[in-house]
KEVEXGU-334097 format. One record per residue (C-alpha): residue number from 1; residue in three letters; chain; x, y, z. Coordinates in steps of 0.5 Angstrom, whole numbers, plus 2048, in hexadecimal, padded with zeros to 3 digits. Example, Ala and Ser with C-alpha at 12.3 -4.5 7.8 and 13.67 -1.06 7.14 Angstrom:
// KEVEXGU-334097
{1,Ala,A,{819,7F7,810}},
{2,Ser,A,{81B,7FE,80E}},
// end
This chain:
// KEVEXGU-334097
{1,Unk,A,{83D,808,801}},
{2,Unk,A,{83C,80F,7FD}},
{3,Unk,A,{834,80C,7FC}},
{4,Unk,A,{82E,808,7FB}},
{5,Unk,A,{829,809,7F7}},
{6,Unk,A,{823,803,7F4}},
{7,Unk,A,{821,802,7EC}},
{8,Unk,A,{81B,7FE,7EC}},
{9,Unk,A,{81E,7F7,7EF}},
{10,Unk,A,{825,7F9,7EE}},
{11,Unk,A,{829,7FD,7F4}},
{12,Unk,A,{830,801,7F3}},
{13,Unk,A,{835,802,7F7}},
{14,Unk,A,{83A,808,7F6}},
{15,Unk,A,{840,806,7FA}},
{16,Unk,A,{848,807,7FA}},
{17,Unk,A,{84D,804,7FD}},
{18,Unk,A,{853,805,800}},
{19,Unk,A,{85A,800,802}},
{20,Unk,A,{860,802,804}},
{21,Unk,A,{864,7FA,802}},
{22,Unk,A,{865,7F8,809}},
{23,Unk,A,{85F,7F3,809}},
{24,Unk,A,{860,7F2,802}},
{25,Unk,A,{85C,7F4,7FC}},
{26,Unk,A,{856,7F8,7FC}},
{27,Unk,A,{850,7F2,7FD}},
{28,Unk,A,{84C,7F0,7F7}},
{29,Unk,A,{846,7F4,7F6}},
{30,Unk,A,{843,7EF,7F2}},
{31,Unk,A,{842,7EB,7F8}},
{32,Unk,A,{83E,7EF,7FB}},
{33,Unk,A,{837,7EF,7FE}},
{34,Unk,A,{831,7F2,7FF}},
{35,Unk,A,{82C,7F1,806}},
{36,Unk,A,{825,7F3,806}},
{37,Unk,A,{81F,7F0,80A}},
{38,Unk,A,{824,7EA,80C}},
{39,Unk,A,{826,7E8,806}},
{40,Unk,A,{82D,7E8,802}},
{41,Unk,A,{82E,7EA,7FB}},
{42,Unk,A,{834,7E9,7F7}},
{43,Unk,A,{838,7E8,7F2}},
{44,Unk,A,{838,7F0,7EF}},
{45,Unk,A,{838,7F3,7E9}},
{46,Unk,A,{83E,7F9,7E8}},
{47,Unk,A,{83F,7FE,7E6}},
{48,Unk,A,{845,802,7E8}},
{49,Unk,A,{849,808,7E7}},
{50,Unk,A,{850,807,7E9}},
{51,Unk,A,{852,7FF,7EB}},
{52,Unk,A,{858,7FE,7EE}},
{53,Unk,A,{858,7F9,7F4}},
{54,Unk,A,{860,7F9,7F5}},
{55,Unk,A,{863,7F4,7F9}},
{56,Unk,A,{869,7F3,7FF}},
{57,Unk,A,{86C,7F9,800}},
{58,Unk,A,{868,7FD,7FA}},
{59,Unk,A,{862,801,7FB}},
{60,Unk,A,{85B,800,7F8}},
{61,Unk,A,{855,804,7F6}},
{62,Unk,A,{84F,802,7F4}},
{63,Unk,A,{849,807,7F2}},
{64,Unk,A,{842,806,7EF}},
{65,Unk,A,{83C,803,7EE}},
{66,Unk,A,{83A,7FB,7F1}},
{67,Unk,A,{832,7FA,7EE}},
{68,Unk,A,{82F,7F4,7F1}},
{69,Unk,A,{828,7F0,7EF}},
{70,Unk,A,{823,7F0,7F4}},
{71,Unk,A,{81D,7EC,7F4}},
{72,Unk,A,{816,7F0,7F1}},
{73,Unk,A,{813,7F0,7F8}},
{74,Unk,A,{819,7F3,7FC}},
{75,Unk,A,{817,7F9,7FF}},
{76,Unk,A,{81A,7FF,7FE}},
{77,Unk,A,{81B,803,803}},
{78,Unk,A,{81E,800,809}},
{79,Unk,A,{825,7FF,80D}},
{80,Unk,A,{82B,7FB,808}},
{81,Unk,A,{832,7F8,80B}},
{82,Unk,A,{836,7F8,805}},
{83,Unk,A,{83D,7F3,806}},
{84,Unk,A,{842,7F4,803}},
{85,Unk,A,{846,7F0,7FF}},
{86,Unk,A,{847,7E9,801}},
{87,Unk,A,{844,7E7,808}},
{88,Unk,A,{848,7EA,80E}},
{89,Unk,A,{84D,7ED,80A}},
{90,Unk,A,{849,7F5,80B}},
{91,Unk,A,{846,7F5,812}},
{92,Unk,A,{842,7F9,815}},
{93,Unk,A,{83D,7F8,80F}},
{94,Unk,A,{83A,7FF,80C}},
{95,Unk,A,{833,7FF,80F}},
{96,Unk,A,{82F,804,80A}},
{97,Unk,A,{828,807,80B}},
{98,Unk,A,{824,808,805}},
{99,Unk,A,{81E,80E,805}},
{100,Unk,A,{818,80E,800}},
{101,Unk,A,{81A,814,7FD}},
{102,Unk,A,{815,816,7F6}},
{103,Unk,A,{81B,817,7F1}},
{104,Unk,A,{81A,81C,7EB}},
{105,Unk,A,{816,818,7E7}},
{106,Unk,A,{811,817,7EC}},
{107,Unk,A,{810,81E,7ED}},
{108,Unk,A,{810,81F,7E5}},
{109,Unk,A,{80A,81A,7E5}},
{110,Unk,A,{806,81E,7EB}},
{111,Unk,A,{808,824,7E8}},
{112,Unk,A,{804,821,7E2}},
{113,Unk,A,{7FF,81E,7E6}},
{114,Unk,A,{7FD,825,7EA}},
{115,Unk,A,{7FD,828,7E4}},
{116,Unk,A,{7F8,825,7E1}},
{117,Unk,A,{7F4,823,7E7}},
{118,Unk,A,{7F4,82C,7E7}},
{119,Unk,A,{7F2,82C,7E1}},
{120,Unk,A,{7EC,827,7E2}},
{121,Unk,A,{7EA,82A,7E8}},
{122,Unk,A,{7E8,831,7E4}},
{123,Unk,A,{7E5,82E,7DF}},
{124,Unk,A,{7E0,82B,7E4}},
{125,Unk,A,{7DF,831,7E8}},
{126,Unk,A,{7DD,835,7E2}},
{127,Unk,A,{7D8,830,7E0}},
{128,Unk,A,{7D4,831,7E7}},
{129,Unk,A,{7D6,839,7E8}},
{130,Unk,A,{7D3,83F,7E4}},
{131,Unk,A,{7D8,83F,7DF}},
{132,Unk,A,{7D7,847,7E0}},
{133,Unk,A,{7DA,846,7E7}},
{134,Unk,A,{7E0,849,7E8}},
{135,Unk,A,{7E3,845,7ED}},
{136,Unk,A,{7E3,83D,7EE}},
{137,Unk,A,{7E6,838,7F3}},
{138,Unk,A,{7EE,837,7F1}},
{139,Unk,A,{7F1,830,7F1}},
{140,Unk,A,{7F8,831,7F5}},
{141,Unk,A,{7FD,82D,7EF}},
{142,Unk,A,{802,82B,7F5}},
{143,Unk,A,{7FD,826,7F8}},
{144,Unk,A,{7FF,821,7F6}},
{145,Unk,A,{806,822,7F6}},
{146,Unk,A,{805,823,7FE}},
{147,Unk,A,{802,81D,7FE}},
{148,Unk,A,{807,818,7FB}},
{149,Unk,A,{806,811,7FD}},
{150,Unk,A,{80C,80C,7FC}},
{151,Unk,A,{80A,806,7FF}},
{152,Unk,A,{80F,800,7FE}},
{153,Unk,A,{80C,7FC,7F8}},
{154,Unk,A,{80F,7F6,7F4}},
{155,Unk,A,{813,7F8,7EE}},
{156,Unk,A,{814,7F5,7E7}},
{157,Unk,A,{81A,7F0,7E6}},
{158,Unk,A,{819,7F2,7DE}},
{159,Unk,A,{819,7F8,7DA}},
{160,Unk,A,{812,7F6,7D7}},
{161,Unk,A,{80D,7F5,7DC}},
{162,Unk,A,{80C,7FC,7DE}},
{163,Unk,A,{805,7FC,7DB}},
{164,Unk,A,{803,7F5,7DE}},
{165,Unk,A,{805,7F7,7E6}},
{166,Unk,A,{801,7FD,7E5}},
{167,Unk,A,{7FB,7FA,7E1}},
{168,Unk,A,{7FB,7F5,7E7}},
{169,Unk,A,{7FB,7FA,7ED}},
{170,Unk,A,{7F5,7FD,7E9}},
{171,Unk,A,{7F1,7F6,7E9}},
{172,Unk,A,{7F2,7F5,7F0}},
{173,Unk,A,{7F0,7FD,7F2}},
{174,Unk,A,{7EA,7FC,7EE}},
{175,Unk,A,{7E8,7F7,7F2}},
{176,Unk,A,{7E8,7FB,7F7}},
{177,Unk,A,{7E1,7FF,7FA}},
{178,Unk,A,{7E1,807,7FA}},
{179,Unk,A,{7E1,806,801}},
{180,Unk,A,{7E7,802,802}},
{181,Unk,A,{7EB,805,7FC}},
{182,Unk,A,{7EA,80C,801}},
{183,Unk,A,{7ED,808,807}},
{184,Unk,A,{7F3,806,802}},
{185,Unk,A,{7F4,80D,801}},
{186,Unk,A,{7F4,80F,807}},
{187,Unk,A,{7FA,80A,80A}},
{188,Unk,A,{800,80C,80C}},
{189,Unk,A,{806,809,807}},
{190,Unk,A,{808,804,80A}},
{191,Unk,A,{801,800,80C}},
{192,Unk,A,{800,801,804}},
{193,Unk,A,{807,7FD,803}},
{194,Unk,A,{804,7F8,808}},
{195,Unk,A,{7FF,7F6,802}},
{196,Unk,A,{800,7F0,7FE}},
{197,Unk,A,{802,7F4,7F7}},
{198,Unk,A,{803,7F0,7F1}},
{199,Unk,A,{80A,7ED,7F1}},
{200,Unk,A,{80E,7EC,7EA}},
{201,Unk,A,{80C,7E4,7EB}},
{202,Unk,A,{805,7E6,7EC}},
{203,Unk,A,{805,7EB,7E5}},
{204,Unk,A,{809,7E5,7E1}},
{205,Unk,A,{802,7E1,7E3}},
{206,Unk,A,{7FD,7E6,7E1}},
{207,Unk,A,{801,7E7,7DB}},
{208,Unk,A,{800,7DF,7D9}},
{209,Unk,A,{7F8,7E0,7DB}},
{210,Unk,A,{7F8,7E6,7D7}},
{211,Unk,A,{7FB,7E3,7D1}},
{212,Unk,A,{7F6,7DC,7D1}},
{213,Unk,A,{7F1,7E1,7D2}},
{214,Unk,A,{7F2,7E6,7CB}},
{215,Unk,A,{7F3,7DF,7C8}},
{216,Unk,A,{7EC,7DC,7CA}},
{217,Unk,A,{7E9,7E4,7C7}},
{218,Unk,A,{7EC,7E3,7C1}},
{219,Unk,A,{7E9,7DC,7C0}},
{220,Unk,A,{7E3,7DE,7C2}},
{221,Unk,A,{7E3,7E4,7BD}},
{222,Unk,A,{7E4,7DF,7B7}},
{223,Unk,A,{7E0,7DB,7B9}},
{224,Unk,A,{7DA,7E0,7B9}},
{225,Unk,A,{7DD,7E4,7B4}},
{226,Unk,A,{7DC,7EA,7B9}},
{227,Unk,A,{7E2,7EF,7BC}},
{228,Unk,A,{7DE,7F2,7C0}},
{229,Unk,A,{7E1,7EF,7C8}},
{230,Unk,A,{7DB,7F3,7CC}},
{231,Unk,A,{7D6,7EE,7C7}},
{232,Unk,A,{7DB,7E9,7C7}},
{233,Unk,A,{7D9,7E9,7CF}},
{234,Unk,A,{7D3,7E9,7CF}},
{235,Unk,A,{7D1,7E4,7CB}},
{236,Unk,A,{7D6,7E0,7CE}},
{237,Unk,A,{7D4,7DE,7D6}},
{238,Unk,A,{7DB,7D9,7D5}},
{239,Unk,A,{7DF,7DD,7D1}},
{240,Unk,A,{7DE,7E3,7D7}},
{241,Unk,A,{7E0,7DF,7DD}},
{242,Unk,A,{7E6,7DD,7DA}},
{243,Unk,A,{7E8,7E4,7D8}},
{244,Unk,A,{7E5,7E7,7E0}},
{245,Unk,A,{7EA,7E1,7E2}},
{246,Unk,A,{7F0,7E4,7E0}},
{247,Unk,A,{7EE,7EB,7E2}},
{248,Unk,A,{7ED,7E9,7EA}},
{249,Unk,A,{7F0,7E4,7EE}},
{250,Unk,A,{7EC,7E5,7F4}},
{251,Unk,A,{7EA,7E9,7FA}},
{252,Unk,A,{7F1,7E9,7FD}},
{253,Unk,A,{7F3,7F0,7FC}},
{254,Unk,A,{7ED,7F3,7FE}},
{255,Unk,A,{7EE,7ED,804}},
{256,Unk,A,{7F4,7F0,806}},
{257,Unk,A,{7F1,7F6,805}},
{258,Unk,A,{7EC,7F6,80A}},
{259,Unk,A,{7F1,7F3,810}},
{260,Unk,A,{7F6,7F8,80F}},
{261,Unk,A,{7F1,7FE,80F}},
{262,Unk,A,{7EE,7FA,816}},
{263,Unk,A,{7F5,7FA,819}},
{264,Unk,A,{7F6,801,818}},
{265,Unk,A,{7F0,804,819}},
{266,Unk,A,{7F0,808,820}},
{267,Unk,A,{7EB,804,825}},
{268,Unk,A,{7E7,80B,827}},
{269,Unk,A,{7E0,809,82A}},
{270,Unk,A,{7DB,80D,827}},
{271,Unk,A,{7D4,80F,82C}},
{272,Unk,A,{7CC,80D,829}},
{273,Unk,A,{7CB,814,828}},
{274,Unk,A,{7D2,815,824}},
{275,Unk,A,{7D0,80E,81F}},
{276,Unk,A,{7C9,811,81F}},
{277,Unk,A,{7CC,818,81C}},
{278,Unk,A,{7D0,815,816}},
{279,Unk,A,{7CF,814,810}},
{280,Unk,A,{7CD,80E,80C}},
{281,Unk,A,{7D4,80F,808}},
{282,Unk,A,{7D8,810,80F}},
{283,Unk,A,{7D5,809,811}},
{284,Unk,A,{7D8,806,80C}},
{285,Unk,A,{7DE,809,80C}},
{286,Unk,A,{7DF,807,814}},
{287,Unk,A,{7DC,800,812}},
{288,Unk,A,{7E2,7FF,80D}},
{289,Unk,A,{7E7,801,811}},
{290,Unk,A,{7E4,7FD,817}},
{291,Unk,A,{7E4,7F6,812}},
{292,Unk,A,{7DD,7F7,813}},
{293,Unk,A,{7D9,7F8,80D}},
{294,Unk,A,{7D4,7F3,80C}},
{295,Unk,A,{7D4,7F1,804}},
{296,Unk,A,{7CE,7F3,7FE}},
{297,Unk,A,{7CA,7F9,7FF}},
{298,Unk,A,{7C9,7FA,806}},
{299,Unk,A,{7C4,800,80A}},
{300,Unk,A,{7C7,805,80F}},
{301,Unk,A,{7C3,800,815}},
{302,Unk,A,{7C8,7FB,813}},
{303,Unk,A,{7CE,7FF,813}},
{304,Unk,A,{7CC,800,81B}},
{305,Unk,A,{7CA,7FA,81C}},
{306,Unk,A,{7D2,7F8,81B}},
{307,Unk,A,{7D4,7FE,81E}},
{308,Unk,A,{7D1,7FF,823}},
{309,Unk,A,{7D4,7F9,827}},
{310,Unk,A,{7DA,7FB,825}},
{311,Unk,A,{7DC,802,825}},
{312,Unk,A,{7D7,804,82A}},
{313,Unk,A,{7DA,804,832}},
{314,Unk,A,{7D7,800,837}},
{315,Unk,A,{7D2,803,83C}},
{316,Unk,A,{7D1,802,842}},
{317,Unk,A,{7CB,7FC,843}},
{318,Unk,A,{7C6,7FB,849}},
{319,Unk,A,{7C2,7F6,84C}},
{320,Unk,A,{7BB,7F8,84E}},
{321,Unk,A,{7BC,7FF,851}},
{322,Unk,A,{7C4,7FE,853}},
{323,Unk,A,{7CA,800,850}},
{324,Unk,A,{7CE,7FA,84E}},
{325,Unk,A,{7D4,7FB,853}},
{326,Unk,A,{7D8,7FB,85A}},
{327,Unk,A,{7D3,7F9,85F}},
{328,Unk,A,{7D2,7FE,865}},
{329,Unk,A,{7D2,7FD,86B}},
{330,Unk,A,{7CE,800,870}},
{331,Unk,A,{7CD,806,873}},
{332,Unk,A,{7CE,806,87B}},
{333,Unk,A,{7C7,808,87F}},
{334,Unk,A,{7C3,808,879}},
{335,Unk,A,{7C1,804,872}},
{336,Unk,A,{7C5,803,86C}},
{337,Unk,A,{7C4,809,868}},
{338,Unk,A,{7C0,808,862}},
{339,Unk,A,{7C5,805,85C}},
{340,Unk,A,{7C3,80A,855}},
{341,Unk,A,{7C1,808,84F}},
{342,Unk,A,{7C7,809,84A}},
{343,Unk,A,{7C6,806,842}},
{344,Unk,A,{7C7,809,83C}},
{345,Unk,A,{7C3,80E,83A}},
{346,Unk,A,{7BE,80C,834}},
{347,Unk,A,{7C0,80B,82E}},
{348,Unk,A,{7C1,811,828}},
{349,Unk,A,{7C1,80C,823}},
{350,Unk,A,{7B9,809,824}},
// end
């Protein structure tokens, strides 16, 4: 095996194969199959170079390219086992690691991106600063490329759906709260594969749902000799539910969202004095990666009304005058010495 790469939902294998006749002819490529997260894909397409599979006595040779079809929601990266040719006719399999490595494209495009978020960067500081000034704070056009995120998401079975999965990845980010869409920033790749990301079913639906959609606009805009679909919505409470309808399908993502950041937030215990110094924006922070956020608009005595249970790390109590503890015993010739108060000091949050 020469290589492995992916495209979209099809993987390719770069192979050559060698026989010297004494077990027979070269096996047949087009009987191979493909393993990933246990399940087996066969039946690939080929595109060969050289195919001369031999026979008893005669050697073969066989090099080029074996494509196999994914499904939309297999990962990328990951390990692979390829058998080759029919089954037990090639053994040990090849097992084969594939890494999410950015490929020239990629780069163009963050190359792009950097770019113009340069460009963005300079025009709003020369808005706040002296336009006189010399000198102003400079955006490092390589940062996005630093911070390259690859997480393994669906991908398209068609040669038409891009826009679609990427009109469907945006509506779920727009359900999120700018606290939550921080938290997904900041996860690692593979806690941002673990979301339920739109699959290639899941863009067929949306586009079904879109398309009644545009067509109950367009009848509305008749009816009302109006193309405006702002005014359109307005006036029509129906007409705007069943368009929102199509737009959103709940609260899962964000959902899983919210479980998912639980899971891989680090359980650090905070003191009431450490809660007390924070900002009401770092409450929030802390209350969605914890699960914790309440919903609506909330003050900051709701946040550490949640918080403080849950982040804040038990003191010791005390009953009366005496320390919650050990009994202890006696002391010979004399009284027992007199237990000391140990609670917790006053609340800096009061």
């Amino acid at each position: 095996v020469h290589g492995l790469y992916r495209q979209g939902f099809n993987a390719f294998v770069r192979i050559r194969a060698l026989g010297d006749g004494s077990a027979g002819p070269v096996p047949d490529p087009r009987a191979s199959r493909l393993r990933s997260e246990g399940c087996d894909f066969t039946r690939p397409g080929l595109n060969l170079a050289i195919d001369q599979r031999g026979s008893y006595g005669v050697a073969g040779r066989v090099e080029g390219q074996l494509e196999f079809t994914l499904d939309s929601a297999s990962r990328i990266g990951g390990d692979y086992i390829l058998e080759f040719g029919e089954v037990d006719s090639y053994s040990p399999p090849a097992r084969l690691h594939l890494r999410r490595e950015a490929n020239e494209h990629q780069q163009a495009v963050a190359r792009f991106l950097s770019g113009y978020v340069s460009k963005e960067w300079e025009a709003a500081n020369l808005r706040e600063v002296d336009a006189e000034a010399a000198t102003h704070p400079t955006y490092d056009a390589g940062r996005l490329e630093k911070c390259f995120c690859l997480p393994d998401v669906p991908q398209q079975e068609t040669a038409n759906d891009c826009g679609f999965f990427i009109l469907a990845q945006i509506l779920l980010l727009l359900q999120l709260t700018p606290e939550a869409l921080r938290t997904l920033a900041a996860m690692s790749v593979n806690a941002v594969s673990q979301l339920p990301w739109p699959s290639q079913k899941d863009v067929t639906r949306r586009k079904s749902r879109l398309r009644e959609a545009l067509q109950e606009l367009f009848e509305a805009a008749d009816d009302m000799l109006d193309n405006d679909v702002d005014s359109l919505l307005r006036k029509d409470a129906e007409l705007r539910k069943k368009v929102q309808a199509a737009l959103w399908e709940g609260s899962q993502f964000s959902d899983a969202l919210r479980r998912l950041a639980v899971a891989c937030a680090p359980k650090r215990d905070y003191t009431l004095a450490e809660l007390g110094q924070m900002s009401t924006k770092s409450l929030r922070s802390l209350c969605a990666q914890r699960g914790l956020l309440p919903a609506g608009t909330v003050e900051r005595s709701d946040l550490l009304k949640v918080l403080v249970p849950a982040v804040v790390a038990a003191q010791p109590r005390c009953i009366g005058d005496a320390e919650v503890g050990p009994t202890k015993r006696p002391v010979a010739g004399g009284d027992e010495p007199e237990a000391k108060r140990s609670c917790a000091p006053s609340s800096p949050l009061a």
